[in-house]
C-alpha positions in Angstrom: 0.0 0.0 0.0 1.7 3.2 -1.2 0.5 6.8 0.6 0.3 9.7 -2.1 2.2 12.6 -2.2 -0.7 14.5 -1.2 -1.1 12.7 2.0 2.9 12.2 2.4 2.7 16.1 2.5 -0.4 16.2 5.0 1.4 13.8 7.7 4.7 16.1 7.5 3.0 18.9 8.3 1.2 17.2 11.0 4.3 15.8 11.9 6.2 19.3 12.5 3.1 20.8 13.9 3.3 18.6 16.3 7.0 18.5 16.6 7.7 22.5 16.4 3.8 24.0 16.6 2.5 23.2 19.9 6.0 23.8 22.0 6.5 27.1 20.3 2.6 28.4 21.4 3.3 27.2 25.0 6.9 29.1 25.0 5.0 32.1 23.2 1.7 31.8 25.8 4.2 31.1 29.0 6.2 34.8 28.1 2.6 36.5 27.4 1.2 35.5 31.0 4.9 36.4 32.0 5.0 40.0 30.7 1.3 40.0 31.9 2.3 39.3 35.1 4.6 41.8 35.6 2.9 44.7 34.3 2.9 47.6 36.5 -1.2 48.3 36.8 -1.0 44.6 37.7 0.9 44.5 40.9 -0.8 48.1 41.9 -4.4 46.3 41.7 -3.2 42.9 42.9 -3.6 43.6 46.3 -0.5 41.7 47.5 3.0 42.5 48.3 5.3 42.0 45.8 9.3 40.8 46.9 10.3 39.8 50.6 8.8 40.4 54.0 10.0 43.8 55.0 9.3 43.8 59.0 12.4 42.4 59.7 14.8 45.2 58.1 12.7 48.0 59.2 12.6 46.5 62.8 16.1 46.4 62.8 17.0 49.9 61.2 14.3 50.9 64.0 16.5 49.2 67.2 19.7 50.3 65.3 18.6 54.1 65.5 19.7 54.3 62.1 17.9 56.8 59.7 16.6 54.7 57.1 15.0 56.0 53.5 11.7 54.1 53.2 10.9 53.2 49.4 7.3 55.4 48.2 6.5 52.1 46.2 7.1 48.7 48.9 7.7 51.0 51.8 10.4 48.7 53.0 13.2 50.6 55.0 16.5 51.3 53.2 19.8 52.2 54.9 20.9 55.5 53.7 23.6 55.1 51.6 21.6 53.1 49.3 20.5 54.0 45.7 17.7 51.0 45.1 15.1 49.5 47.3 16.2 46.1 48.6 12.7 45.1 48.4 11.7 45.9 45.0 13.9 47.5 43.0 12.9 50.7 42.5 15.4 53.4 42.1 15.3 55.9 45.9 14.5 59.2 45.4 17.8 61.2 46.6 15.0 63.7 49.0 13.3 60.7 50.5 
C-alpha cells in the first residue's frame, strides 16, 4: 500500500506541527502571561506584596537608630547610603 504525495505532505506537516507548533505556542503563551504578570497596573491592583517580608529590616533599622530611606513604592526601609530599594527594585529618590 503506497500513501500519495498528497497525503505524504499532509502527515509532515502534522508531523512538525506537532513537533515544532504546539512547543512554540506554549513558550509564546508562557512569556505572554509572564510579561502579563509583571505589568505595572497589575501589581498596583493585585492587592499583595510584591518581593520579601520587610518587618524584619525595618525592625532592625528601627532598634539600630539608624535613619533609614523608606521606598514610596514597597515602603520597606532602606539604609541610607543606598540607591535602590532592597525590596523591590525601584530606584530611591535622593530627598526621601
Amino acid at each position: 500500500m503506497a500513501i500519495s504525495t498528497a497525503e505524504l505532505a499532509v502527515r509532515l506537516l502534522v508531523y512538525l506541527f506537532v513537533l515544532i507548533g504546539v512547543p512554540l505556542w506554549f513558550v509564546l503563551m508562557f512569556r505572554l502571561m509572564d510579561y502579563a504578570a509583571h505589568d505595572t497596573l497589575v501589581e498596583q491592583f493585585s492587592g499583595r506584596r510584591n518581593g520579601r517580608d520587610t518587618g524584619q529590616l525595618n525592625a532592625y533599622f528601627e532598634q539600630a537608630a539608624v535613619e533609614a530611606t523608606t521606598c514610596r513604592i514597597c515602603g520597606a526601609a532602606n539604609g541610607p547610603d543606598y540607591t535602590y530599594c532592597h525590596n523591590c527594585q525601584e530606584r530611591l529618590a535622593a530627598g526621601d
